[in-house]
N, C-alpha and C positions, 0 to 999 in steps of 0.2 A: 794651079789656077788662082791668081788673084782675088779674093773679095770680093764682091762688089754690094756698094747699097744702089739701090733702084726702089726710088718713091715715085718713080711716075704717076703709076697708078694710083696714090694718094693724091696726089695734086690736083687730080681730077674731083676730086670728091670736097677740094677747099681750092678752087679760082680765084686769084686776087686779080686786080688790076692795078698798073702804077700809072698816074696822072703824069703828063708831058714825058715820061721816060726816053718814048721815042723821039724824043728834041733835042737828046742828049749827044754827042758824037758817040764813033764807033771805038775807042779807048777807055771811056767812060764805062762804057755797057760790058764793054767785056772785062775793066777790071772789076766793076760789081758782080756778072756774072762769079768770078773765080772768089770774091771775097764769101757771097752769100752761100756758094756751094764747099767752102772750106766749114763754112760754120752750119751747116747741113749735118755734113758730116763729122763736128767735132758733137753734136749737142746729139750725134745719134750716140757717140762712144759714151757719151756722160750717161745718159741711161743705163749703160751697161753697169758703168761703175758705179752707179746709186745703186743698182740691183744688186753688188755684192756687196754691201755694206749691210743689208739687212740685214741676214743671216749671221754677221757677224754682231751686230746689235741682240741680236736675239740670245747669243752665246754668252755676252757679256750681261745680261740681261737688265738691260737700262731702261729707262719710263716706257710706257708703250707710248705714249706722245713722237718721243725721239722717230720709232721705228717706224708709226705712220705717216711723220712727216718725210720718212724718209722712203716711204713706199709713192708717197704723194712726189717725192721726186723724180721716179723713174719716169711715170706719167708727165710730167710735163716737160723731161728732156726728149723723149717720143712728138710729145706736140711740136714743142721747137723746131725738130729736124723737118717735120713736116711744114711750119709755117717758112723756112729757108727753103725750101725745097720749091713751095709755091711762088716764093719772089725769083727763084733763079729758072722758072719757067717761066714768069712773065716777062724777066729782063728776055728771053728770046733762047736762052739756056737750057739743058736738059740735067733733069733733076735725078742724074746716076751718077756715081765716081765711086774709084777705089776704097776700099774701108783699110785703113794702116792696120800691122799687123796688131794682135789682140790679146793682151798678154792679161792670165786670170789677176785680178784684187788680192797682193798681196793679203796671206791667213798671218804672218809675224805668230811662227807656231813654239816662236823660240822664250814668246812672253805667256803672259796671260790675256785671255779673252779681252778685258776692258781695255788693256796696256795697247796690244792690236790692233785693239778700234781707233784709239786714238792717235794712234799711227796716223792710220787712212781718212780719220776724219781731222785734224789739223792738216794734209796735204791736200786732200777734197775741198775741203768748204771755208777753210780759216786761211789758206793760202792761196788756191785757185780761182776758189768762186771769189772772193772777197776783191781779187784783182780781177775777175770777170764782171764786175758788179760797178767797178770805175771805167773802165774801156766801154762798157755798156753805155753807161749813163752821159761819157763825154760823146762820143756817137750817135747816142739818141739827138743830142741838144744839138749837133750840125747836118741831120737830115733834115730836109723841107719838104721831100715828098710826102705826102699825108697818110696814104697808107704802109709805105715803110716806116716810118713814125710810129704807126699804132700799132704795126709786128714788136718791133723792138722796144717801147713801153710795153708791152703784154711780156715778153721776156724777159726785160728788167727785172720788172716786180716779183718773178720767180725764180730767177737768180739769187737776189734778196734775199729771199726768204730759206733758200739753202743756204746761202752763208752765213745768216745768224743760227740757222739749225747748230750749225759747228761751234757757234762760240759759245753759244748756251747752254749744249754740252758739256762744253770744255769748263765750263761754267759748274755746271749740275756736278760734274765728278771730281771739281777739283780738289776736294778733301779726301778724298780718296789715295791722288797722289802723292806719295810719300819719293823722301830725298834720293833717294836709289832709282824709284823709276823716272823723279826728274831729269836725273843725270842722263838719261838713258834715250827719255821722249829729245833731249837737246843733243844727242847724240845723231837722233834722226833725224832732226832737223835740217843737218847739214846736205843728205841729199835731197831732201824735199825740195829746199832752197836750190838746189844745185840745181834740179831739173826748172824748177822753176821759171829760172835764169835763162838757161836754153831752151826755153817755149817763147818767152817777152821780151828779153833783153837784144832785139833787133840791130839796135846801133843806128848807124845815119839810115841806112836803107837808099831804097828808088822813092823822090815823092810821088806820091797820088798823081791819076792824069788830073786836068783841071774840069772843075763841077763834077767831082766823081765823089764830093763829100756829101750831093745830095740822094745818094743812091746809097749809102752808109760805107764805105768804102776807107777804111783807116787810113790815116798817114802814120807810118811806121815812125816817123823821126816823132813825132806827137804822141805816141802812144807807148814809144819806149820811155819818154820824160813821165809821162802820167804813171807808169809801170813802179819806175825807181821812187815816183813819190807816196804812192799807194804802199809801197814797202817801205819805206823810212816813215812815213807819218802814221799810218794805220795797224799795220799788221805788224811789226816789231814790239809798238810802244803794247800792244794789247796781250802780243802773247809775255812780254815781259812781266805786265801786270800780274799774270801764274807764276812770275819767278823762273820761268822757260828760258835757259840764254842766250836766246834769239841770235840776239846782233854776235856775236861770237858763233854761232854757228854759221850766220852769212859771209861771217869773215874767210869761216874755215872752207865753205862752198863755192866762194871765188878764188881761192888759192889756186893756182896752178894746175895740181896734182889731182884736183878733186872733179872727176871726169866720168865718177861711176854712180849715177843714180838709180839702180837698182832697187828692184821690191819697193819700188815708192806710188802709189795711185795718185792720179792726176785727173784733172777734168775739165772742162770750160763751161 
């Protein structure tokens, strides 16, 4: 039997209403419907993957700051799933679909505890969210409906605030890391990047129906350009700044051959 998430029943308990939606044609609405219930369901999976980082935070035993903030993340990728949930009811939509299959939070039992974490928190928060945190913010700025506006500003800012969790970390322990496990964290990077790549790297795609930008509704050719810039301007030059060898590992993750991104945590 498939998965399923079903928030209906939440929905009920947070009503939104969207202002002229129904003015919108019927290609519009239902590619919002599919856009807000993908992301229903990816911010229900990131919950999961905030929840196994804790324990692994605990193991490594880093500030208790780190691990509240990061307990304060599961909580609000539960909200999120719910506030998606509520906009793809109101679009006229029903707020149930498959949950993809659900593979545990890499443990990386092959290092040590810190070495682990920082595995999953550079592919979590310094990779994912950091390019969740750009497609957010360019999406936010071409909705004009006023309450999908204030969903995703309310999301934003918590997106945010898990992505700098990561770099702060990565921050807080960098002395820690010594030349052996850098070589090692850049080793991993190649699949992180790899999956990366095959979650955002869309290519030209189908564009958007027309006015389906104000129901928040991506154009995949736009948001693949934003993707590759948010990783050449942001995320590269920053993890370079640890001496990480970033861009040599993106090399090695679009090579051809590099097809297996395994034991890598992911999230949106």
């Amino acid at each position: 039997m498939i998965p399923m998430l079903d928030l209906r029943h939440e929905v009920r308990r947070l009503p939104i209403s969207l202002d002229g939606a129904a003015l919108l044609d019927e290609a519009a609405r239902q590619a919002a419907i599919a856009e807000w219930t993908g992301r229903m369901v990816n911010e229900h999976v990131s919950s999961r993957v905030f929840a196994g980082l804790l324990p692994q935070m605990m193991r490594a035993g880093v500030d208790a700051d780190f691990q509240r903030e990061t307990a304060d993340a599961v909580v609000d990728e539960l909200r999120h799933a719910r506030l998606c949930a509520a906009v793809v009811e109101a679009l006229g939509g029903e707020a149930r679909a498959p949950l993809p299959d659900l593979d545990e939070v890499p443990r990386h039992d092959d290092v040590d505890p810190l070495e682990g974490l920082l595995r999953n928190v550079l592919a979590v928060s310094c990779l994912n969210e950091t390019v969740a945190v750009a497609l957010l913010e360019s999406n936010r700025r071409l909705v004009t409906e006023s309450t999908l506006r204030r969903v995703l500003t309310e999301i934003l800012a918590d997106e945010v605030g898990h992505s700098r969790m990561g770099w702060q970390l990565l921050s807080t322990v960098a002395p820690r890391i010594d030349d052996r496990m850098r070589a090692r964290l850049g080793a991993y990077l190649i699949p992180a990047f790899a999956q990366l790549f095959q979650r955002h790297y869309t290519g030209i795609g189908a564009p958007r129906p027309p006015a389906a930008e104000v129901l928040g509704v991506e154009d995949r050719r736009d948001s693949t350009a934003l993707f590759i810039d948010v990783v050449n301007e942001v995320i590269l030059p920053r993890l370079e700044a640890f001496d990480l060898p970033a861009r040599q590992a993106v090399a090695a993750a679009l090579a051809p051959e590099a097809d297996d991104a395994d034991g890598v945590a992911a999230t949106d």
